[in-house]
N, C-alpha and C positions, 0 to 999 in steps of 0.2 A: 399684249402689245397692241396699239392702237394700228389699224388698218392705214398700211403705203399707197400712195395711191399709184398704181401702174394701168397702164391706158392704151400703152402701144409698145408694143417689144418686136425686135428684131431676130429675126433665126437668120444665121450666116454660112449655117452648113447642112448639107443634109442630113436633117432629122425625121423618123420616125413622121409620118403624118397625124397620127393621134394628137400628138405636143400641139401642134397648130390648132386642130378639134376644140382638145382639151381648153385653150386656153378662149377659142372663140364661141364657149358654150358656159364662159363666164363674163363674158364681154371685154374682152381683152383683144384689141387689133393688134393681127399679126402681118406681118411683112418677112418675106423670105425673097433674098438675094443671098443666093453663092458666088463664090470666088470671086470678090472684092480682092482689090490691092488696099493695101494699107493705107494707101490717099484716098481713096474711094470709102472704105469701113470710116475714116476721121471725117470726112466729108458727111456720110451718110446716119451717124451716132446720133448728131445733135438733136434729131426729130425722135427719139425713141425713153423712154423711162425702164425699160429692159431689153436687156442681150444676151440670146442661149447660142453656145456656140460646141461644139466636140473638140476635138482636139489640132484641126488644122489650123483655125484663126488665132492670131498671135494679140490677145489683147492688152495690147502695151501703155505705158502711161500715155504717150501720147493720143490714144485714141481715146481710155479715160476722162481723161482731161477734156477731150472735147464732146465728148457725151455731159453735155450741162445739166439733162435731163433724167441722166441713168439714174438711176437707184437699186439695181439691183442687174447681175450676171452671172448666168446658168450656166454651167457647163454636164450637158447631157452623157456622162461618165466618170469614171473613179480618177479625183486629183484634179490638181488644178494646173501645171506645170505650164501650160498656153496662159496664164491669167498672171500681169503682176499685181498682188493682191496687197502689196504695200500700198501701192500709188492709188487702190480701190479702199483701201480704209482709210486713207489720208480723206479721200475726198464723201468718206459717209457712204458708200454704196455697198450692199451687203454682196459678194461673194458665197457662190451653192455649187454643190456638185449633187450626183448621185450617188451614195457610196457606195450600194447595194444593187445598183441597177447592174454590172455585168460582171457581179461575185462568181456564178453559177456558171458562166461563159469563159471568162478568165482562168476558171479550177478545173474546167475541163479541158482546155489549151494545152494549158501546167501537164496534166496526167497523159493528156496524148504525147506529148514530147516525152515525157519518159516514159514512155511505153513505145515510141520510134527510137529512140535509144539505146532502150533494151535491146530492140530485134533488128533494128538498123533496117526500118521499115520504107524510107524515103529512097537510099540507097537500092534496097531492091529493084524495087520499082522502076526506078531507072534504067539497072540493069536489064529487066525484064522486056524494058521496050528498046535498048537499042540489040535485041535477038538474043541476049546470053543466058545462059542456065548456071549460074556459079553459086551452088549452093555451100562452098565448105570458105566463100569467103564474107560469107555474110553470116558467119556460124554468131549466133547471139547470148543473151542468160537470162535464167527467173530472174521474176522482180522476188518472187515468195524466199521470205529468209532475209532478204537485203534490208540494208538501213538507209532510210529516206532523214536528210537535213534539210527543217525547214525553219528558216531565216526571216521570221514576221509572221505572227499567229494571230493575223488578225482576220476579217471575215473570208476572208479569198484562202489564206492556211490554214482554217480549221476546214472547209472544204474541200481540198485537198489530202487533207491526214485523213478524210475520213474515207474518201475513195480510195488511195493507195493503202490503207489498212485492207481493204478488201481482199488484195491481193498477198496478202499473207507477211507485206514490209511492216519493218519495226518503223517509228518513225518519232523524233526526237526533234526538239526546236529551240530556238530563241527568241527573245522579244521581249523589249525594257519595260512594257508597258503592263499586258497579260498578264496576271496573278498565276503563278506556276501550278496552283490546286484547281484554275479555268481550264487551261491546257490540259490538265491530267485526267480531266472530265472527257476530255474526247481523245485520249487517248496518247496523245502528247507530251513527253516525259521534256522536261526546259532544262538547261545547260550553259555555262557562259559559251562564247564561240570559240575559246582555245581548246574548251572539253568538248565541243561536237567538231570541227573539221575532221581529227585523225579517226571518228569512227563512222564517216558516210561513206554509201556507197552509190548515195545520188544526194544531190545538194539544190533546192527550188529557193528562191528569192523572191518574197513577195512586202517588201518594204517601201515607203514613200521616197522620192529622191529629194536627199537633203546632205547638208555637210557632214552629217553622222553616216552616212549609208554609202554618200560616192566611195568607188574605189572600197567596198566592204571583203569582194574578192582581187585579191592582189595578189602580188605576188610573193610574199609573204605569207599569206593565209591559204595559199596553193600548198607551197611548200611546207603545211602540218596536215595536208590531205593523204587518204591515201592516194597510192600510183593507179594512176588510171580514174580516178575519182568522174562523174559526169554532172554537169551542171544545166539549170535551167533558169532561166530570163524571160518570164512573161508580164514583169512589175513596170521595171523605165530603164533604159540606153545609163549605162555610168555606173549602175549599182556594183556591178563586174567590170571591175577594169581588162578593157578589150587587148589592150598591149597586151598586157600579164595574161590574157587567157590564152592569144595567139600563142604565147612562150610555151604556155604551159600544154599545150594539146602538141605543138611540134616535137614537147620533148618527151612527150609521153605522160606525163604525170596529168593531165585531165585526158581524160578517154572519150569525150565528147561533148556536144554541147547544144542544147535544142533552143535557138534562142527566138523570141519574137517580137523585141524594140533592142535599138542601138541609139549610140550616143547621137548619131547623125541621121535624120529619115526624109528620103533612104540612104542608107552608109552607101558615101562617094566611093571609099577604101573598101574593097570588096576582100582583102585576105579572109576574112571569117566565113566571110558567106561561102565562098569558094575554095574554103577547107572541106577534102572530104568526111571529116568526123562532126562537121558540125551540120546541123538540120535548120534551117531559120526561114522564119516567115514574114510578111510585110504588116507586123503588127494587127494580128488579127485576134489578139486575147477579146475582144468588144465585139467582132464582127460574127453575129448570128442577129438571126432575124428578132428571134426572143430577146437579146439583150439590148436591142435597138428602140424594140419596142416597150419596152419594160424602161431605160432611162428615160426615151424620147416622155411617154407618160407620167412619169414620176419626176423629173424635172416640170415638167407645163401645173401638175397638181403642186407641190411644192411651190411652187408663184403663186398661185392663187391660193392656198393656205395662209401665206403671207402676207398677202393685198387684202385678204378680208380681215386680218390677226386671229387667226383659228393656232394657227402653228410656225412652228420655224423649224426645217430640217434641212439635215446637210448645208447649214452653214458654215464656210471653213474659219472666218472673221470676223462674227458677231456671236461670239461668247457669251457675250454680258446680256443679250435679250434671249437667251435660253430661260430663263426666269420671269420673262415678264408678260404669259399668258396666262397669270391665272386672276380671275375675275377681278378682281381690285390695285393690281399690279399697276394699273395707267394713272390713278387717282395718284399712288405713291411715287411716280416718274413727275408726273405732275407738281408735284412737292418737291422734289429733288431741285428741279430746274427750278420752283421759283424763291425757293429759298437761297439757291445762287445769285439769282437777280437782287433778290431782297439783298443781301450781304453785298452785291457788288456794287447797288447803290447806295447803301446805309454808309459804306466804308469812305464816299468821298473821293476816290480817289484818279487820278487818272492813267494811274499803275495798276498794271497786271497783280493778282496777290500771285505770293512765293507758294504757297502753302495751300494744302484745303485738305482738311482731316475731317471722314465725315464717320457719325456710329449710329449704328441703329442697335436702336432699344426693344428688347420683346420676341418671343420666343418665333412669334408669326415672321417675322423678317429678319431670321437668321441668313437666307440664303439670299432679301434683298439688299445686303450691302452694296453691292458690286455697279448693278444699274443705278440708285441711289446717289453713288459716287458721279458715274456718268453724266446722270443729271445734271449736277451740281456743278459739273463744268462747261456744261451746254448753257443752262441759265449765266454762268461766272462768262462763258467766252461770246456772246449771242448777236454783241455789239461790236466785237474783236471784226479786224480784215482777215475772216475767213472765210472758205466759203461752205456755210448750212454749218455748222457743228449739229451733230445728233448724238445719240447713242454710240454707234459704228466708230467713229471717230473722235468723238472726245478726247480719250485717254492721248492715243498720239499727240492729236491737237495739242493739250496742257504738257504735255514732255516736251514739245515744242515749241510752247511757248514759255517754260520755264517753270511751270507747277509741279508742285510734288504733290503727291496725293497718298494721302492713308488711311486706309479704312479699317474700324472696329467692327466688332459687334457683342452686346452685351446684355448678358440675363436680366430680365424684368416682369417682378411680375402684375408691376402697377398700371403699365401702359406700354402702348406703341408709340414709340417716334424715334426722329433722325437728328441727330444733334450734328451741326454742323460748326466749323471754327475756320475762320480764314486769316491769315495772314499779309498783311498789304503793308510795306513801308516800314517795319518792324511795329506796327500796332496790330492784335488781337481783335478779332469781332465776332460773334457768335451766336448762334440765334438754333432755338429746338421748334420742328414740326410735328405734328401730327397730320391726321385722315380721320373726319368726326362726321359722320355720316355720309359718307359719300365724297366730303369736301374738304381740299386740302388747307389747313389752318398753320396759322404762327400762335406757337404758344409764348415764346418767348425772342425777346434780343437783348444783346448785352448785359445777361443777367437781370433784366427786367420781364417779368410774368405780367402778361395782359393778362387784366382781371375777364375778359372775354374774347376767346381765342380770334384770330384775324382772321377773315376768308381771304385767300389769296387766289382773289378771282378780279379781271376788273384794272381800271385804273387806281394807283393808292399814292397817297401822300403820307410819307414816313419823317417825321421831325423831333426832337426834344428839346424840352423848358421846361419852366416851373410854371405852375398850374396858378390858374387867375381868371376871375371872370371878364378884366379887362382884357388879358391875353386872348382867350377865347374871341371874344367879339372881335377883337382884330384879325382875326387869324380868316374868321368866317367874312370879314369886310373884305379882305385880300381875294379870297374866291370868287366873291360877287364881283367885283369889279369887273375881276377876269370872266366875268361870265359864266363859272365853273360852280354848278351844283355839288351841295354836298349830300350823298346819299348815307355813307356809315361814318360811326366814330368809334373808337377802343383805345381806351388807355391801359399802360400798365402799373403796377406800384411805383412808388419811389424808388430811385436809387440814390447813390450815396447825393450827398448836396440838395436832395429835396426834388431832385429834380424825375421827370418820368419822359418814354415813351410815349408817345401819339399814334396812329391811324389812322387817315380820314380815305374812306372812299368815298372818288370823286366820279363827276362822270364825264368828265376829259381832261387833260393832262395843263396844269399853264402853261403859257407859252412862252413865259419871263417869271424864273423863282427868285429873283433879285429881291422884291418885294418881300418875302415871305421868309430868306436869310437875314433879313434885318429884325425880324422879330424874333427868330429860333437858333437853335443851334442843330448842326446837323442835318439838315432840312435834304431831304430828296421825293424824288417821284417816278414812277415807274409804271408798268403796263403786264400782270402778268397773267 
């Protein structure tokens, strides 16, 4: 991927001082102000090209929107739930977390609440300091023998299964994603959740908050537990429905509940907190020193991996440049985009096309369909009121603007290229690229094969006729006038009526094609 340019980023919370380091020992000016109000963060965005923020600033579309400059926002921990990430790909700015920066922190959280749980460890303690000795009411159980549910096996639950195995617990899971013979590698036996509720005898939840997960325990899925079941919340506030958990701890059927985020932070409604079966803490799965320092780091490297195009990691909304750091990748983006321009000027039109089917051909760019496509509608939308179309945002862009897109991809073992087809006005236009030395080329349009591929570098003038030396010499009077050097020319075969394809690279664009539609047909010019 071709290098972002980020210049000056904003930190809006307390993070790890390394992050600041890290980013000012690649020349990246940093600025740190905390606790901004939300007029203040919109106010102060616009001067920044990145924003790392934890989990207290709310980065909403409005502040979005007025970061004109962002391109990209950090968030120094697991998830993005502070971030609308809709209104960040609408407007092309790639969205990062860490995913990995507080796994280790968060599965040790997880394992101490059930192990306060077990021995009703909090409670003690309490007792002990306001002078009591009540040891047969805080009578506790092994975990060794017991069955641990865990609900999302992904880096934070396999760390987990593997600490509470130690302890002698069976431990059993779910998660849609996880291949069941991953999990069984660490030990992890996978189950739909109607088969594991009625056989735990602790239940952790380590799932992203989404419409699939809110309300995952309810009360419904209480009632196939066993009685007395205990449960654990060190994921996000909702995954547990709070209602159904009060019920279920009052009436006995959950036996506790170690939880450490609520739907509200800090939950105004204190019934939970101030249950004595339940243990809860003020969201401190992240808060160690280590895991502070470990995102804070790894978020600032992650920027700069990405500003030089080294890498792209923990992206939550740039999918499609997963793909496009391997040495040659930027030449074929390059292609993509100007093969949209090319078709978007070729087609005439001053309609959006409906359509844009794009295929790559050749074993080597199986996997670049995807950016390929992107391309092709950053080049197709470049001149649209929007604002930057990139990568990031494309796809949205074209669903919103009314394109459908579809991509192939198709064995060859004669060559590389992209076949592209647009649709505008119910007419067909088409055109195949390649990459032929380093430089992105037009092999073909409308079924017409240039006898010598096009660089598609440069200003171009794209027209068709029939071929003639008097056409010729008109065509080149038209340019002189206009004062417009001609540097290239490529023709392609005939097509049907005799007629062909043209190319002239110029070396600046006219400034009235009126002249030059009277001798051609189809006549455009471009810049790509």
């Amino acid at each position: 991927m071709a290098p972002i340019s980020v210049k000056r980023v904003l930190i809006s919370e307390s993070v790890d001082p390394c992050c600041k380091s890290v980013l000012q020992e690649n020349g990246i000016e940093v600025t740190e102000k905390q606790q901004m109000t939300k007029e203040e963060l919109i106010a102060e965005i616009r001067n920044y090209d990145g924003l790392i923020v934890r989990s207290a600033t709310k980065v909403t579309a409005d502040v979005i929107n007025a970061g004109s400059s962002l391109k990209i926002i950090g968030r120094a921990g697991t998830g993005v739930d502070n971030v609308d990430v809709d209104a960040a790909t609408k407007r092309g700015i790639i969205v990062m977390n860490t995913p990995s920066g507080n796994t280790l922190s968060a599965a040790e959280l997880t394992c101490a609440l059930v192990m306060s749980l077990s021995r009703h460890i909090p409670q003690a303690v309490i007792s002990m300091k306001d002078g009591k000795w009540d040891r047969k009411k805080f009578m506790g159980s092994e975990l060794y023998g017991k069955v641990l549910g865990i609900v999302g096996l992904g880096r934070i639950g396999k760390e987990v299964a593997t600490r509470m195995q130690s302890f002698g617990m069976k431990t059993i899971g779910y998660d849609p994603i996880t291949p069941p013979e991953v999990s069984a590698s660490w030990g992890v036996e996978q189950m739909t959740l109607d088969q594991l509720w009625p056989q735990c005898d602790y239940i952790t939840v380590h799932t992203p908050l989404m419409a699939s997960t809110t309300g995952l325990l309810n009360d419904a899925s209480f009632a196939k537990c066993k009685k007395g079941v205990k449960v654990v919340n060190c994921a996000r506030g909702g995954i547990i429905d709070e209602a159904a958990l009060l019920r279920a701890l009052e009436s006995g059927q959950c036996g506790g509940a170690g939880l450490d985020v609520f739907v509200e932070e800090p939950p105004r409604e204190r019934a939970l907190v101030n249950h004595p079966n339940v243990i809860s803490c003020p969201h401190l799965g992240a808060s160690t020193k280590e895991a502070q320092a470990r995102c804070g780091k790894d978020i600032a490297l992650q920027i700069v991996d990405m500003a030089t195009g080294k890498a792209l990691v923990g992206a939550v909304n740039a999918q499609v440049l997963a793909s496009t750091f391997s040495p040659d990748s930027q030449q074929w983006i390059r292609l993509g985009e100007s093969m949209g321009k090319v078709l978007k000027a070729c087609s005439a039109s001053t309609q959006p096309c409906s359509q844009l089917h794009v295929t790559s051909l050749g074993e080597a760019l199986k996997k670049s369909t995807g950016f390929l496509s992107s391309a092709a509608v950053v080049g197709l939308l470049t001149e649209a009121p929007h604002n930057g179309p990139n990568l990031v945002n494309a796809l949205p862009l074209a669903k919103e603007t009314g394109i459908t897109v579809h991509t192939d991809h198709k064995a060859s073992d004669e060559r590389e290229a992209c076949v592209m087809e647009v649709s505008v006005n119910g007419s067909r236009y088409k055109a195949v690229g390649s990459v032929q030395a380093g430089v992105p080329v037009l092999l073909e349009l409308n079924g017409s094969v240039f006898r010598q591929p096009v660089p598609l570098t440069g200003h171009l003038l794209f027209f068709r006729a029939n071929c003639s030396t008097e056409f010729l010499s008109s065509i080149t009077g038209v340019l002189a006038t206009a004062g417009v050097e001609l540097q290239s020319f490529s023709a392609s075969s005939s097509s049907s009526g005799g007629e062909k394809w043209y190319c002239m690279g110029i070396s600046s664009l006219l400034g009235d094609i009126g002249a030059l539609k009277s001798l051609v047909k189809d006549a455009a010019q471009l810049t790509v």
